[in-house]
C-alpha positions as CSV (number, residue, x, y, z in Angstrom):
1,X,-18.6,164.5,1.8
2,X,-16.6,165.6,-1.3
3,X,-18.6,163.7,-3.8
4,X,-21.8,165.3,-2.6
5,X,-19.8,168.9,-2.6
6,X,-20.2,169.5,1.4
7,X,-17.1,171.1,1.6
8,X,-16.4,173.8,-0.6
9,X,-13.2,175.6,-2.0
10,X,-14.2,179.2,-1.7
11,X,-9.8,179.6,-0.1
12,X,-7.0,177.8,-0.8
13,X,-8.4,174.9,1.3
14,X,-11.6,173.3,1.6
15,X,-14.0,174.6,4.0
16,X,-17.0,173.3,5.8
17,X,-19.3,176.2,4.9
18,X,-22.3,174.8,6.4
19,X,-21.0,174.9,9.8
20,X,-19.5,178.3,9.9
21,X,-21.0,180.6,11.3
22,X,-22.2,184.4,8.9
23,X,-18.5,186.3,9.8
24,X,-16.9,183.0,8.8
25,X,-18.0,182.2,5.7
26,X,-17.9,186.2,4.9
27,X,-14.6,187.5,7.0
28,X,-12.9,184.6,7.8
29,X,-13.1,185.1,11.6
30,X,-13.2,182.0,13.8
31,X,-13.9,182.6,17.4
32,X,-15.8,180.4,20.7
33,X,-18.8,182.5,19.2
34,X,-18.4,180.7,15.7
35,X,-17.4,177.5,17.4
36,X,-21.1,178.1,19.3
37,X,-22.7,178.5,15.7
38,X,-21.3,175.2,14.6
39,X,-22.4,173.8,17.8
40,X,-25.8,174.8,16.9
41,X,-25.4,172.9,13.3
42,X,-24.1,169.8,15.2
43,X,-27.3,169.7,17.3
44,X,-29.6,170.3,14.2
45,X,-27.8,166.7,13.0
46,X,-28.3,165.3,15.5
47,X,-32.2,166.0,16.0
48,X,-32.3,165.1,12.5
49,X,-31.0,161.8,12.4
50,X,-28.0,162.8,10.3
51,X,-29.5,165.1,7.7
52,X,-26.7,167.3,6.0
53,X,-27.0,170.8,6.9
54,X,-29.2,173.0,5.0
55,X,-31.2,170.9,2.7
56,X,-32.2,171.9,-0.9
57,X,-29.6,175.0,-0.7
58,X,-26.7,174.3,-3.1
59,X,-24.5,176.7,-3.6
60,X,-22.5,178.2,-1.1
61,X,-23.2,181.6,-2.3
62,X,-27.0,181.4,-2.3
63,X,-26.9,180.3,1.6
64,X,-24.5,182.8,3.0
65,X,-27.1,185.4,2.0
66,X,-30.4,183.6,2.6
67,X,-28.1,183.7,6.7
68,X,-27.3,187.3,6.3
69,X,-31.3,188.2,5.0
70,X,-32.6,186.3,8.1
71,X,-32.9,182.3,7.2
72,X,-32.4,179.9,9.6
73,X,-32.8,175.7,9.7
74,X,-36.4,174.9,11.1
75,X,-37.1,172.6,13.5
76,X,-35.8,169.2,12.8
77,X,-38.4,166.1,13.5
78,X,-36.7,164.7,16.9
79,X,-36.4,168.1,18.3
80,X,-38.3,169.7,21.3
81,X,-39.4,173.5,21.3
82,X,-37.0,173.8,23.8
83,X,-33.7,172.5,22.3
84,X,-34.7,174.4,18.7
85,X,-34.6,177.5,20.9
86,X,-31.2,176.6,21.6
87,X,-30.6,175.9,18.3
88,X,-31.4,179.2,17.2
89,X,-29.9,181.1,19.9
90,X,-26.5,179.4,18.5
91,X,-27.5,180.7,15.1
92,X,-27.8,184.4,16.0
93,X,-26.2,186.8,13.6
94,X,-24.8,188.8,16.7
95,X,-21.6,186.7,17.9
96,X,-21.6,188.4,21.2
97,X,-25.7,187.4,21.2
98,X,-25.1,183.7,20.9
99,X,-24.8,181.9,24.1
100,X,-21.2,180.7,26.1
101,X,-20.3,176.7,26.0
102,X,-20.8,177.4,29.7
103,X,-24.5,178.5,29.4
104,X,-25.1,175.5,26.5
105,X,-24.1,173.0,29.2
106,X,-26.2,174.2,31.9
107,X,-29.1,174.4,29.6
108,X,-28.6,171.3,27.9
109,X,-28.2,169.9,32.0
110,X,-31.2,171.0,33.2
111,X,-33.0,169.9,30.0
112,X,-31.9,166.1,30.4
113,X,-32.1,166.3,34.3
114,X,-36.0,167.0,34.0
115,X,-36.0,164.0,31.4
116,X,-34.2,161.7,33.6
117,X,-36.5,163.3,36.5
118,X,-39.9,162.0,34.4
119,X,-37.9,158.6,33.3
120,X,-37.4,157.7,36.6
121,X,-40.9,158.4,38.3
């Protein structure tokens, strides 16, 4: 991750910019709400088979405000409509908008109960 300039020192520290959520990266405020963001980063890797965050943006700089104008990570290949909309939700630029861990597990439930449902017809 440091070779290929993941993390970034933008503070004293290195910090995993692609994960944090707009008031993060901008304010330095980490909350459940940013931890929800990142959540919403974690999935995207995971429904991409391990792509890094982001791809073809480069500088720290140039993606905080492609986030603040609006951007956001399309749908990665192994993704349903459904869990993208998750995604997204996790990604909204209104903390208080983005949904609780609470409402991500019930979602995220019900999603692989009606797979497990169809699997075992």
């Amino acid at each position: 991750m440091y070779k290929d300039e993941i993390y970034e020192r933008t503070r004293p520290t290195l910090l995993p910019i692609r994960w944090m959520a707009i008031e993060s990266i901008k304010d330095g405020v980490f909350s459940t709400q940013s931890d929800v963001w990142s959540f919403g980063i974690t999935m995207w890797e995971l429904f991409s088979l391990s792509s890094a965050p982001y791809p073809g943006i480069q500088r720290s700089d140039d993606l905080y405000e492609k986030l603040v104008s609006g951007y956001r990570m399309g749908k990665p290949p192994f993704a349903t409509d459904e869990i993208y909309g998750i995604m997204k939700e996790c990604w909204d630029f209104s903390p208080m908008s983005r949904p609780t861990f609470t409402q991500l597990i019930n979602r995220i439930e019900g999603i692989l109960k009606q797979d497990m449902k169809i699997f075992l017809e």
